[in-house]
Backbone as a ProteinNet text record, in pm:
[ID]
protein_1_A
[PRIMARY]
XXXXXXXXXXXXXXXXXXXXXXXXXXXXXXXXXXXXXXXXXXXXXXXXXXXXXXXXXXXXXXXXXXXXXXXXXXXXXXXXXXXXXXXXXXXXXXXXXXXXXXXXXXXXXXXXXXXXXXXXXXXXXXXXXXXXXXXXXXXXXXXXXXXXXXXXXXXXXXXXXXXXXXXXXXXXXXXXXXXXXXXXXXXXXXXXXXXXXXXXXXXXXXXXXXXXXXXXXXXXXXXXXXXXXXXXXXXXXXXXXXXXXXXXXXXXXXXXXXXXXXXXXXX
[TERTIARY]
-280.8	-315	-405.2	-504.8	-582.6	-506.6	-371	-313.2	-234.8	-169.8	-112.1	-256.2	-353	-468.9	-490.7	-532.4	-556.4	-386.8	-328.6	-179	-142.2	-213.9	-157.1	-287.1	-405.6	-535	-462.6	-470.7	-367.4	-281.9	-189.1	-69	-136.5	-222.6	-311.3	-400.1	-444.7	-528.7	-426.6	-324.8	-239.1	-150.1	-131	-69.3	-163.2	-295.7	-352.9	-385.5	-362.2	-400.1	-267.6	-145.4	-48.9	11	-68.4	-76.2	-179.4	-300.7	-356.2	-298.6	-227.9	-128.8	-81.2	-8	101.5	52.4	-68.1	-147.9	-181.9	-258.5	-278.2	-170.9	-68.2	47	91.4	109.6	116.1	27.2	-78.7	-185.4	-182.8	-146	-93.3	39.2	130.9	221.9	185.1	83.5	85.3	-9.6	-108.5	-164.1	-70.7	-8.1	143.3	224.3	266.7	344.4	265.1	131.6	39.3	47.6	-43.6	-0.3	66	198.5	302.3	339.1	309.4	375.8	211.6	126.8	-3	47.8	114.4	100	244.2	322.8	436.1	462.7	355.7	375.6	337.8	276.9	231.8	284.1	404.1	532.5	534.1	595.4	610.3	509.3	371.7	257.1	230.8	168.9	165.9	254.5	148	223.7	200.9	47.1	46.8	100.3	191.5	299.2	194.3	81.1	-29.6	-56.1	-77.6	-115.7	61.5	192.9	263.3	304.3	284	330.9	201.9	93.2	32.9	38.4	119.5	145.6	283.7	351.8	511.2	461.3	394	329.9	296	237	154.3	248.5	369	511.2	549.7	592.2	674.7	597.1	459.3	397.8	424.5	345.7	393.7	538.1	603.6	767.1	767.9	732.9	791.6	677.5	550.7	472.7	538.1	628.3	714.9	782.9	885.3	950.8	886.7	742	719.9	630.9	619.9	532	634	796.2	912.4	896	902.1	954.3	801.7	702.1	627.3	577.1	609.4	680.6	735.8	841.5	992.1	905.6	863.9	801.6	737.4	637.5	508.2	543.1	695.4	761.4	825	888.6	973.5	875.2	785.9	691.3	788.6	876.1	966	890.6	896	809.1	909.7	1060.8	1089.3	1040.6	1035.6	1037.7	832.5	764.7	621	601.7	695.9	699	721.3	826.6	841.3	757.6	675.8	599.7	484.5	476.4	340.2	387.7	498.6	517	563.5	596.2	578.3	440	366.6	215.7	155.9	214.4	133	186.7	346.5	355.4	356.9	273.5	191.9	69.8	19.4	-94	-106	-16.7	-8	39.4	126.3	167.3	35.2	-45	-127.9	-260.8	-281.4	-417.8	-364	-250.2	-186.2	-237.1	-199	-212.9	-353.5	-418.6	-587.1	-639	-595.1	-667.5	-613	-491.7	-424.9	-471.7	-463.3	-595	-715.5	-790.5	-890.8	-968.2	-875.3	-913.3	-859.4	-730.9	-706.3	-787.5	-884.7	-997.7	-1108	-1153	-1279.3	-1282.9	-1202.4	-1225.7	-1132.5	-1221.7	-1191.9	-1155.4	-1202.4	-1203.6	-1050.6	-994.8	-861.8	-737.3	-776.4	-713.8	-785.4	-771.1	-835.9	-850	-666.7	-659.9	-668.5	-774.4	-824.9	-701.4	-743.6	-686.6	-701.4	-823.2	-876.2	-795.8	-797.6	-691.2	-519.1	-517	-322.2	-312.8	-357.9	-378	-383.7	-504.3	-529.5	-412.9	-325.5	-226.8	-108.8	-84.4	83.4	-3.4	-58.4	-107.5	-106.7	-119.4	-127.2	25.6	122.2	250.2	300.8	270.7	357.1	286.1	184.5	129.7	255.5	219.8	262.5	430.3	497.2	692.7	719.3	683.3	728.7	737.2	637.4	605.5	669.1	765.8	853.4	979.7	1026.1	1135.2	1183.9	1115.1	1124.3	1078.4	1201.6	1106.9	1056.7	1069.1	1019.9	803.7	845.8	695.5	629.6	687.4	610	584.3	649.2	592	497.9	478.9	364.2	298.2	240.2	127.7	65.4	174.3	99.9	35.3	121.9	56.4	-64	-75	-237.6	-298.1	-253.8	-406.8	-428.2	-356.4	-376.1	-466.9	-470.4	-499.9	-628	-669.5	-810	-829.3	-810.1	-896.6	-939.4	-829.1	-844.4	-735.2	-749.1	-669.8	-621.3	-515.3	-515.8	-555.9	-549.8	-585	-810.1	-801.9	-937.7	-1024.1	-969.9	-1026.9	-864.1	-931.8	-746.7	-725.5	-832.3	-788.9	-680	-641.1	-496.7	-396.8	-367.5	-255.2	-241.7	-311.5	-303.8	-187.1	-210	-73.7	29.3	65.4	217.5	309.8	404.7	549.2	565.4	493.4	576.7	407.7	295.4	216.4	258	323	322.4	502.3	548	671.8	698.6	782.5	737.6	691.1	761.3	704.4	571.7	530.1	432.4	278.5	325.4	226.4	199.9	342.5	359.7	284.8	245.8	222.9	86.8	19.6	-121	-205.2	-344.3	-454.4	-464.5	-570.2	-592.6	-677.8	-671.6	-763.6	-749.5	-664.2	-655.6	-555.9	-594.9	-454.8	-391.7	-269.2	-194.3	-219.1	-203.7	-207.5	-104.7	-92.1	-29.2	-86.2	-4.7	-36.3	-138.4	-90.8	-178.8	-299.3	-374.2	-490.8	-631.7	-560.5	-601.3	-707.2	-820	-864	-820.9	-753.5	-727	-565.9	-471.7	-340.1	-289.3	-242.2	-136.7	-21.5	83.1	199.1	161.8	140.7	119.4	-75.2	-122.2	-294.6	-314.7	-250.5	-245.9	-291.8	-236.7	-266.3	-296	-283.4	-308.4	-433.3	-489.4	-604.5	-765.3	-835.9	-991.7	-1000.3	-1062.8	-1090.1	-1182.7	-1269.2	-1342.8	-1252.2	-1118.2	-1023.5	-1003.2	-991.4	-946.7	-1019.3	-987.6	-1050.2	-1052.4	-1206.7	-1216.5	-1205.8	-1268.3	-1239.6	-1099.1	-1102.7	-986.8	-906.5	-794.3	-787.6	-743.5	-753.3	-809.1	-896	-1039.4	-1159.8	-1174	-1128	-1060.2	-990.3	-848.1	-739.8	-765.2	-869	-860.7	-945.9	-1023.8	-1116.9	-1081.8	-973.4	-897.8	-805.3	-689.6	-678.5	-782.5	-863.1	-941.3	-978.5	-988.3	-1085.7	-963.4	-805.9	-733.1	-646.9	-668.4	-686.7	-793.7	-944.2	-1037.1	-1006.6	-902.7	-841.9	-731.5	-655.1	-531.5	-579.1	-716.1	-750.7	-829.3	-915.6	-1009.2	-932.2	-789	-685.2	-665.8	-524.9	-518.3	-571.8	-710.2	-788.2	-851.2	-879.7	-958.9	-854.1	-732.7	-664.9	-565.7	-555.1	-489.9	-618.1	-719.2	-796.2	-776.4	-689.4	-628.6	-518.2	-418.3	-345.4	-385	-479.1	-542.3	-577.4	-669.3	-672.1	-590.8	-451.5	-332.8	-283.3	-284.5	-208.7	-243.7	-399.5	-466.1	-435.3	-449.7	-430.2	-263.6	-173.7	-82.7	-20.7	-75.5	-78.3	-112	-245.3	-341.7	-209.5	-158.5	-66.4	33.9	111.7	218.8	200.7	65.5	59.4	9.9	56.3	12.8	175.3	217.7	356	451.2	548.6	593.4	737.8	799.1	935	1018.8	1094.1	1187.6	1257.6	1214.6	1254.7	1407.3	1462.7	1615.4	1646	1747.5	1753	1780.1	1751	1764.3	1880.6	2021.4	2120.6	2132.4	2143.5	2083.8	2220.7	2246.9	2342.3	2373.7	2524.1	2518.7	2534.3	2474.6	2510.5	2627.6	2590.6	2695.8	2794.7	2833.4	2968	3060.4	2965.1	3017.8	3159.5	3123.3	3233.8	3364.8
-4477.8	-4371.3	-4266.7	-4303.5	-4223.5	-4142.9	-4217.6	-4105.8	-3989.9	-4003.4	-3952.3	-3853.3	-3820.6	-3784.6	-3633.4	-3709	-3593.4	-3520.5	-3542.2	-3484.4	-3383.6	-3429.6	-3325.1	-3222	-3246.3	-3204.6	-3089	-3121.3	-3044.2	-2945.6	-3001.2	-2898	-2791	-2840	-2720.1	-2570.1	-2671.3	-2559	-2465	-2516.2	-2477.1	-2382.7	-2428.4	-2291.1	-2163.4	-2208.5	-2055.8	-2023.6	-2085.9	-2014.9	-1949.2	-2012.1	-1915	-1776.4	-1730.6	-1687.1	-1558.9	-1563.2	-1482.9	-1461.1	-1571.7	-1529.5	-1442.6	-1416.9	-1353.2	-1175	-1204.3	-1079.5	-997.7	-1053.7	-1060.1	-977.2	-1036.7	-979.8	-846.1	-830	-709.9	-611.7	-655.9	-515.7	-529.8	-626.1	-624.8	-516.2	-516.8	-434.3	-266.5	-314.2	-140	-104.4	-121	-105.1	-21.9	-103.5	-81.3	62.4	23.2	158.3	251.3	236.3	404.4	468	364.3	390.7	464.2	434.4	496.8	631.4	621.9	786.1	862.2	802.6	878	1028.3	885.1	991.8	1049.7	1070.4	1103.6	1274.7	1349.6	1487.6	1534.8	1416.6	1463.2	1337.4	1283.7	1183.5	1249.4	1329.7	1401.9	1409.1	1405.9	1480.9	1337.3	1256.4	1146.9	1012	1031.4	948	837.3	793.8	681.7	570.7	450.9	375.9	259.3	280.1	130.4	154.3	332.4	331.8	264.9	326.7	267.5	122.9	79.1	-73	-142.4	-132.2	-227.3	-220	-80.8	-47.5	-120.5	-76.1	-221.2	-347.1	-419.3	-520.2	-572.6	-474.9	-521.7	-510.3	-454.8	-414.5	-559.7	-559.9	-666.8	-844.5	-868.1	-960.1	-935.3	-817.9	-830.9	-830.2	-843.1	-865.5	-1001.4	-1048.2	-1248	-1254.1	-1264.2	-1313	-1349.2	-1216.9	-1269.2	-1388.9	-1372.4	-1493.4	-1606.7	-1630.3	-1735.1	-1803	-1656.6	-1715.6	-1836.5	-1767.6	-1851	-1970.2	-1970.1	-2108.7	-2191.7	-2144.8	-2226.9	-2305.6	-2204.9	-2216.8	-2326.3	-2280.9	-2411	-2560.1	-2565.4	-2676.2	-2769.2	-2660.2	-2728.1	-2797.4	-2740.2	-2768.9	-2892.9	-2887.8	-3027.2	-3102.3	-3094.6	-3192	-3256.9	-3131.4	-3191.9	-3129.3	-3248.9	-3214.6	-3169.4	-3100.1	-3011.5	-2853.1	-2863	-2698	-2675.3	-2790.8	-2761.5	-2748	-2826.7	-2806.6	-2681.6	-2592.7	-2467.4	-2346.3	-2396.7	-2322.1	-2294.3	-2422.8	-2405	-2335.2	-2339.5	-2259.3	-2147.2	-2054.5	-1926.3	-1873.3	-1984.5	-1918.7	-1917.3	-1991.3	-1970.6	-1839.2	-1813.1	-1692.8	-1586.5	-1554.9	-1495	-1447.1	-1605.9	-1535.9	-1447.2	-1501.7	-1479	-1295.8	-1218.2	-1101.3	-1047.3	-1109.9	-1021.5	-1015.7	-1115.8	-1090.3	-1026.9	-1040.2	-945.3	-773.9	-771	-616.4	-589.1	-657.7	-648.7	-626.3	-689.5	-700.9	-592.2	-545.1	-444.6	-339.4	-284.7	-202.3	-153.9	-279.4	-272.8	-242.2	-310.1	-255.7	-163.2	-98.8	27.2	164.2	141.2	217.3	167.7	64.4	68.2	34.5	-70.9	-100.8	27.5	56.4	159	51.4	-87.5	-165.3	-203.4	-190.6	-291.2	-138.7	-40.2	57.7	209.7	186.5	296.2	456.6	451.2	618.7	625.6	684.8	680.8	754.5	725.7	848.9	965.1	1028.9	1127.7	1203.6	1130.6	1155.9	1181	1045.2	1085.9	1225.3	1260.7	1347.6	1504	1508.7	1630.6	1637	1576.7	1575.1	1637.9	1548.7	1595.7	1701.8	1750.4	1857.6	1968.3	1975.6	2082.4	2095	1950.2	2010.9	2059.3	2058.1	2075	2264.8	2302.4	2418.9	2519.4	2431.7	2510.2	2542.6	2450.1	2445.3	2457.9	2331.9	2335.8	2420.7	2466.8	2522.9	2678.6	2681.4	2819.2	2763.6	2647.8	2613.6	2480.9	2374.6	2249	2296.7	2313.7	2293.2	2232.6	2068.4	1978	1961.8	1945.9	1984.2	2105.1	2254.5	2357	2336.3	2247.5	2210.1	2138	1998	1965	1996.6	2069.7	2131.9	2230.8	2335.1	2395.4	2297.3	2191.9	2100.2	2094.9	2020.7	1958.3	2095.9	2190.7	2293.9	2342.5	2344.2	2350.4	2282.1	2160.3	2039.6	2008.5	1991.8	1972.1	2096.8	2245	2347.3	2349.1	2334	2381.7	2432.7	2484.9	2564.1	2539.5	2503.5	2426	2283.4	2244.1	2138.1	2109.8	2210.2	2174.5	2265.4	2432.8	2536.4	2603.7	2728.2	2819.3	2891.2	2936	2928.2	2883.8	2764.3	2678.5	2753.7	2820.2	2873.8	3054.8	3075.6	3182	3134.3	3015.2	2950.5	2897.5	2994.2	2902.8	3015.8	2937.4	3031.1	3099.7	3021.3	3135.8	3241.9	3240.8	3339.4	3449.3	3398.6	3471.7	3590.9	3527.7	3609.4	3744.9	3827.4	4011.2	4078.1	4008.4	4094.5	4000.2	3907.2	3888.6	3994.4	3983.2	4067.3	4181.7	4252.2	4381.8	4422.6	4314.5	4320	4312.5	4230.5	4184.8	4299.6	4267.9	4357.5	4316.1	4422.7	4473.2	4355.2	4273.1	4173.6	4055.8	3997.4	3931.9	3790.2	3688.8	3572.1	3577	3589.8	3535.4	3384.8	3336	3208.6	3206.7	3094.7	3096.6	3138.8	3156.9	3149.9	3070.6	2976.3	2799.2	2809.3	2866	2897.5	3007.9	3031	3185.9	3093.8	3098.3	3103.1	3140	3272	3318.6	3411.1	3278.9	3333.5	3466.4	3536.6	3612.1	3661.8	3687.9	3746.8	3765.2	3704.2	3791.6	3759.1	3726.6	3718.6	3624.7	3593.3	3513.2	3597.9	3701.3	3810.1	3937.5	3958	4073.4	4084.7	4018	3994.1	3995.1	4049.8	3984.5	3888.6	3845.8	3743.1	3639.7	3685.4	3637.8	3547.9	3529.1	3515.2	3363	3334.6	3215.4	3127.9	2975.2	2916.5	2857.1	2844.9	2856.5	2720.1	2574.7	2435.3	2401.7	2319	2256.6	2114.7	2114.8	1985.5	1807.5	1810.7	1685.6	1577.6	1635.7	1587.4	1485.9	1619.9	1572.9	1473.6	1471	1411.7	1297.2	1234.8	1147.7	1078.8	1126.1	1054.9	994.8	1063.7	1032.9	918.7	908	816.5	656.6	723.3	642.3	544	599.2	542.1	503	499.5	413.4	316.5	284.9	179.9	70.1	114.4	33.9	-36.6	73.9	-14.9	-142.3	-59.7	-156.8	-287.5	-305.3	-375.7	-503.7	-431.5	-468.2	-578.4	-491.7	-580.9	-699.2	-641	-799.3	-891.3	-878.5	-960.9	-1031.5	-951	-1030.1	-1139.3	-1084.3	-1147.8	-1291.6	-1261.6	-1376.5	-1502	-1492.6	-1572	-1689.8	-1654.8	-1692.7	-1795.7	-1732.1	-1837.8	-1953.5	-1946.7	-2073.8	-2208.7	-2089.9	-2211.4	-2298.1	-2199.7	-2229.8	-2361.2	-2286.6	-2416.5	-2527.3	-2558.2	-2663.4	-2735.9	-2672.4	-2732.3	-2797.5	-2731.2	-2772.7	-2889.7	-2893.2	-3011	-3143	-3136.8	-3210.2	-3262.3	-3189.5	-3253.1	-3283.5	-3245.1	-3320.9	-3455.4	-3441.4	-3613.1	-3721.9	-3677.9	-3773.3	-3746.4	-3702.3	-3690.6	-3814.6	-3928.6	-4006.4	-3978.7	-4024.1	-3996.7	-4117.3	-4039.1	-4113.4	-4235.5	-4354	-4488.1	-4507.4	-4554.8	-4550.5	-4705	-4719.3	-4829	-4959.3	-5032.8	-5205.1	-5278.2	-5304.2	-5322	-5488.2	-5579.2	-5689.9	-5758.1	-5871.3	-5946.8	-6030.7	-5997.7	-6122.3	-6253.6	-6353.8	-6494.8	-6560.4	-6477.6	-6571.4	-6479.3	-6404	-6363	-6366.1	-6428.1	-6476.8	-6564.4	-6661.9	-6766.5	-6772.9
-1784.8	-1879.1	-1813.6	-1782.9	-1668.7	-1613.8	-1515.2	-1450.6	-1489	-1618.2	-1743.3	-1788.9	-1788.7	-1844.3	-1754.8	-1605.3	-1511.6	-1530.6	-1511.4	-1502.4	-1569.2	-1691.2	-1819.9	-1801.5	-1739.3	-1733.1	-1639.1	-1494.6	-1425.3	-1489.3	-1528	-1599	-1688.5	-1788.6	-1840.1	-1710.7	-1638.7	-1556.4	-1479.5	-1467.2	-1352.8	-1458.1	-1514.1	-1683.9	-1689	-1679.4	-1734	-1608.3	-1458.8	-1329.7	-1336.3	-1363.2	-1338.5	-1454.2	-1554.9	-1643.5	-1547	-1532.7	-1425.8	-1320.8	-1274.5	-1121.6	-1152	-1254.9	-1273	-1335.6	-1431	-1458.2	-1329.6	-1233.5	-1096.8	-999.4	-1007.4	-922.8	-980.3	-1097.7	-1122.2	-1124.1	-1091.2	-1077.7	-994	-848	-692.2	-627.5	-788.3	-722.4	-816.1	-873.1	-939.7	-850	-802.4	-696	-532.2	-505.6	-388	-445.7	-553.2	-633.1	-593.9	-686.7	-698.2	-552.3	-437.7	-307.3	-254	-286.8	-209.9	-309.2	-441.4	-543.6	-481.2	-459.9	-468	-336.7	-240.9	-89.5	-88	-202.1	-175.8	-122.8	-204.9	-130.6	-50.7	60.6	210	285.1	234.8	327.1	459.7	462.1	595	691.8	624.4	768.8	767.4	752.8	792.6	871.1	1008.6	1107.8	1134.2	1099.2	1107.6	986.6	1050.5	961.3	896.3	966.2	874	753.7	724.8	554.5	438.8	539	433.8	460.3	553.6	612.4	475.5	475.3	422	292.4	202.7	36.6	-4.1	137.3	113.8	128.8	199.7	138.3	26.8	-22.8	-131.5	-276.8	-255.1	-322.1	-318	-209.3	-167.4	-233.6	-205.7	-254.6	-400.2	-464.4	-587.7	-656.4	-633.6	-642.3	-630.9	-563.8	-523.9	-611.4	-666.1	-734.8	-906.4	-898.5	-1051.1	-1035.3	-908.4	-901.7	-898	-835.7	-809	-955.6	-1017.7	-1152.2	-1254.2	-1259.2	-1334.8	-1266.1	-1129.6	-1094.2	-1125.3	-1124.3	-1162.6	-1319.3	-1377.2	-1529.8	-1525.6	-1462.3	-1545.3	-1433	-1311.3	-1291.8	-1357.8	-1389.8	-1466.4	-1628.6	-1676.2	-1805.9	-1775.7	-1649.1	-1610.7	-1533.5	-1490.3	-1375.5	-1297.4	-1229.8	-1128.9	-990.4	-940	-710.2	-665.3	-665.1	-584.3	-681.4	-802.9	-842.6	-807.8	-812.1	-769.9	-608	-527.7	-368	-350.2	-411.9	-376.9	-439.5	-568.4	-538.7	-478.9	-461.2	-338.7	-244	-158.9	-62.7	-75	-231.7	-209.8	-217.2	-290.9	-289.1	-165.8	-88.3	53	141.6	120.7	147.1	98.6	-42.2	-64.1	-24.9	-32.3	20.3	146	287.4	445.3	393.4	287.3	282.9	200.6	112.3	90.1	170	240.4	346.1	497	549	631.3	546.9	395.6	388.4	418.5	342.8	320.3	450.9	577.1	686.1	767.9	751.3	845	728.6	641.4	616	638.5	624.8	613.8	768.9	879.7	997.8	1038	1000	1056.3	1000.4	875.4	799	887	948.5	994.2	1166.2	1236.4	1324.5	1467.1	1568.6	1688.6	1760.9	1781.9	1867	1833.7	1760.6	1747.8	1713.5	1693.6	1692.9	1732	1847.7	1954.5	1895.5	1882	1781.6	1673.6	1640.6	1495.7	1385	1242.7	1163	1163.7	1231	1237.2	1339.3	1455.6	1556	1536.3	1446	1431.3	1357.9	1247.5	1162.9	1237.5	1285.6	1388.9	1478.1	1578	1644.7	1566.8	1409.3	1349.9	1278	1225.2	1143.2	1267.3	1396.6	1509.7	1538.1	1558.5	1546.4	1467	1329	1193.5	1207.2	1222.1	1216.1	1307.2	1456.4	1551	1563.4	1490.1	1569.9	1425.6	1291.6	1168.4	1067.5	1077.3	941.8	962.8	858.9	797.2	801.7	933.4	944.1	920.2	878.7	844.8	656.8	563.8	438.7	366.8	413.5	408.5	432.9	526.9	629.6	539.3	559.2	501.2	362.9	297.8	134.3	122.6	204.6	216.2	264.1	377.7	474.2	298.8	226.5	133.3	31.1	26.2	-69.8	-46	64	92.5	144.6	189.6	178.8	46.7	-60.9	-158.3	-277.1	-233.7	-291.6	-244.1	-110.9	-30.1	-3.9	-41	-56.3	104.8	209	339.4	400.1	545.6	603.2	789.2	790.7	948.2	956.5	1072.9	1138.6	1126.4	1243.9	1240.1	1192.3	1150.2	1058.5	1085.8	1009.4	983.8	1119.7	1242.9	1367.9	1397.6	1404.3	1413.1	1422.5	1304	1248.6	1348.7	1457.4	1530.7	1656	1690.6	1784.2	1737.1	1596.6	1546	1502.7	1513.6	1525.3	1427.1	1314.8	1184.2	1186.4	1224.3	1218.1	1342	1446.2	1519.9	1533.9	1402	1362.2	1370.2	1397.3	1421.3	1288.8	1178.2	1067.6	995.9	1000.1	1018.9	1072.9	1186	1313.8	1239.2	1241.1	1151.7	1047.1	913.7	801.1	791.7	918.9	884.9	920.6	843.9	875.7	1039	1120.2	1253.9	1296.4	1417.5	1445.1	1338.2	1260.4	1207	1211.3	1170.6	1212.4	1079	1048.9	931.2	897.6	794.8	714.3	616.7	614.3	448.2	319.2	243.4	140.3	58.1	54.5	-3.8	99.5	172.1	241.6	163.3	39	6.9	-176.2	-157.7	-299.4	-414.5	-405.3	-528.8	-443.6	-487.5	-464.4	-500.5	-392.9	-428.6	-338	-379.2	-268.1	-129.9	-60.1	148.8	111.8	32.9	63.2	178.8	246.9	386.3	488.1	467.6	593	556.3	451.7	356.7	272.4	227.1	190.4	302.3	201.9	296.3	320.4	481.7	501.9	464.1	360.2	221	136.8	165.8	47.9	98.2	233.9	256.9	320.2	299.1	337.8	528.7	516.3	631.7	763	605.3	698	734	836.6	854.7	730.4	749.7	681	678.3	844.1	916.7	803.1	845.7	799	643.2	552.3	416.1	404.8	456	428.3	504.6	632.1	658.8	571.2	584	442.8	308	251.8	166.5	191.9	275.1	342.7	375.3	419.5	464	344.4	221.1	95	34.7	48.1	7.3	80.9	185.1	306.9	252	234.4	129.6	32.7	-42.6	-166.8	-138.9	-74.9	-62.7	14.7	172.8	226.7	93.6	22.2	-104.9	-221.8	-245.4	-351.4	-252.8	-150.9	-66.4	-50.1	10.4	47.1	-47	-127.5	-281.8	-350.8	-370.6	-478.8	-400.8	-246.4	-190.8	-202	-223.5	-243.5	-363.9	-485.1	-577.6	-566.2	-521.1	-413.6	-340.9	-252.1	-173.8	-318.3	-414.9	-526.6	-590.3	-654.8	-727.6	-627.9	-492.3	-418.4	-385.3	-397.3	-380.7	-542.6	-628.5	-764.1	-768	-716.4	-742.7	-655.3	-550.5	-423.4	-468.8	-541.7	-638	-722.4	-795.8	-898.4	-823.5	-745.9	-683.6	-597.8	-584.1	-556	-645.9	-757.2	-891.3	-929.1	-910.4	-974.8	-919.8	-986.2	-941.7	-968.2	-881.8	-861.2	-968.4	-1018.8	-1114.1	-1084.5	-1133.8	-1098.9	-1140.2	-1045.6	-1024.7	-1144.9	-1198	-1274.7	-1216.6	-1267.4	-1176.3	-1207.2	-1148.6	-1232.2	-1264.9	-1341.4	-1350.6	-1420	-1276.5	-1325.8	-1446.8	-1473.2	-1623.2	-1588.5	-1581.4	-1551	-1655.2	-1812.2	-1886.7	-1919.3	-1831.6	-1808.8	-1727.3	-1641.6	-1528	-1525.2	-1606.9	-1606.9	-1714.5
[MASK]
+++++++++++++++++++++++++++++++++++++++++++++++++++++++++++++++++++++++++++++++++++++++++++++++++++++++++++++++++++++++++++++++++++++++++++++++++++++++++++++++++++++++++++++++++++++++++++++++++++++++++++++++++++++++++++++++++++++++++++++++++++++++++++++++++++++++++++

């Protein structure tokens, strides 16, 4: 009876851990979602693959976390050791996809020692090509570059200088159009938009930081997050699976029947 006692004791705890598992996983994959819709209108300028490698992760974990919530369901309903064996072992590869995100985050936001070129660096590099070859002729690229100077209220790479070594400022009617001693910009560079205020306007009009600085920072503070979820919530997992280990070795395997000769039918 005792063992009948803890068992069912078990099955209770392991019901409302997987009830949070499952609350859990979905704020694991709305988390991953936001991620990836957050950075969708600057897809293009971004080169480094760690900010989206570690948001498909965290997609991907939360996705098997549904599955693994059913199968733990119908286990814990049947107290059958193959449907509890397997879920221990999606919870363990759970956990290995969400502390992979947490940690490949969390060090590609803080550690130089394990990733030499910073964000600051990738950023400044594709933001100097996208200035210099892309932008007028990729309309991809030129939608986001206006996006984000639009959005972080900057101009260029490392100030609007930048934009004096690129193809579409250095265009003939461009040249043509602008005030004397002056670099053209875009549009999305200009405080208070209007038609050609890129090059046509006072230079009072536009802004003058770069937008490196910003955008890595930004970046940077959702690397935190995504490192922060992973890491926190695979911690959950280690528990579930110790609990459920616990019960699968109290669980006894179904006694086969004893077939028992008739003596007085024998004869």
């Amino acid at each position: 009876m005792r063992s009948e006692s803890r068992i069912d004791f078990l099955k209770q705890v392991l019901t409302f851990f997987n009830v949070f598992f499952l609350i859990a996983g979905l704020g694991v994959l709305g988390v991953g979602i936001w991620t990836v819709v957050d950075r969708h209108n600057y897809t293009p300028i971004i080169l480094s693959t760690t900010y989206a490698v570690a948001a498909y992760l965290l997609i991907g974990a939360g996705c098997l976390v549904l599955i693994t919530s059913a199968i733990g369901f119908v286990g814990l309903c049947k107290l059958r050791k193959s449907w509890m064996v397997a879920y221990i072992l999606l919870l363990l590869l759970i956990f290995i996809l969400e502390a992979a995100a947490g940690v490949l985050a969390y060090l590609r936001g803080t550690s130089k020692q394990i990733f030499p070129v910073s964000i600051w660096s990738d950023l400044n590099h594709r933001l100097k090509e996208i200035i210099a070859k892309d932008y007028g002729t990729d309309l991809a690229m030129s939608n986001s570059m206006d996006s984000l100077q639009k959005s972080f209220t900057c101009c260029g790479s490392a100030d609007y200088s930048d934009w004096q070594n690129s193809d579409w400022g250095n265009a003939e009617d461009r040249q043509h159009d602008k005030l004397a001693d002056y670099i053209p910009v875009p549009d999305s560079c200009c405080k208070n938009t209007t038609t050609a205020c890129g090059f046509r306007s006072h230079p009072s009009n536009i802004y003058y930081d770069g937008c490196t600085s910003s955008f890595a920072a930004f970046l940077r503070e959702r690397l935190y997050i995504i490192g922060g979820v992973g890491i926190g919530i695979c911690a959950v997992q280690l528990f579930g699976a110790v609990l459920s280990c616990c019960l699968v070795a109290r669980l006894k395997k179904p006694k086969e029947p004893i077939l028992r000769y008739d003596y007085t039918r024998a004869g």
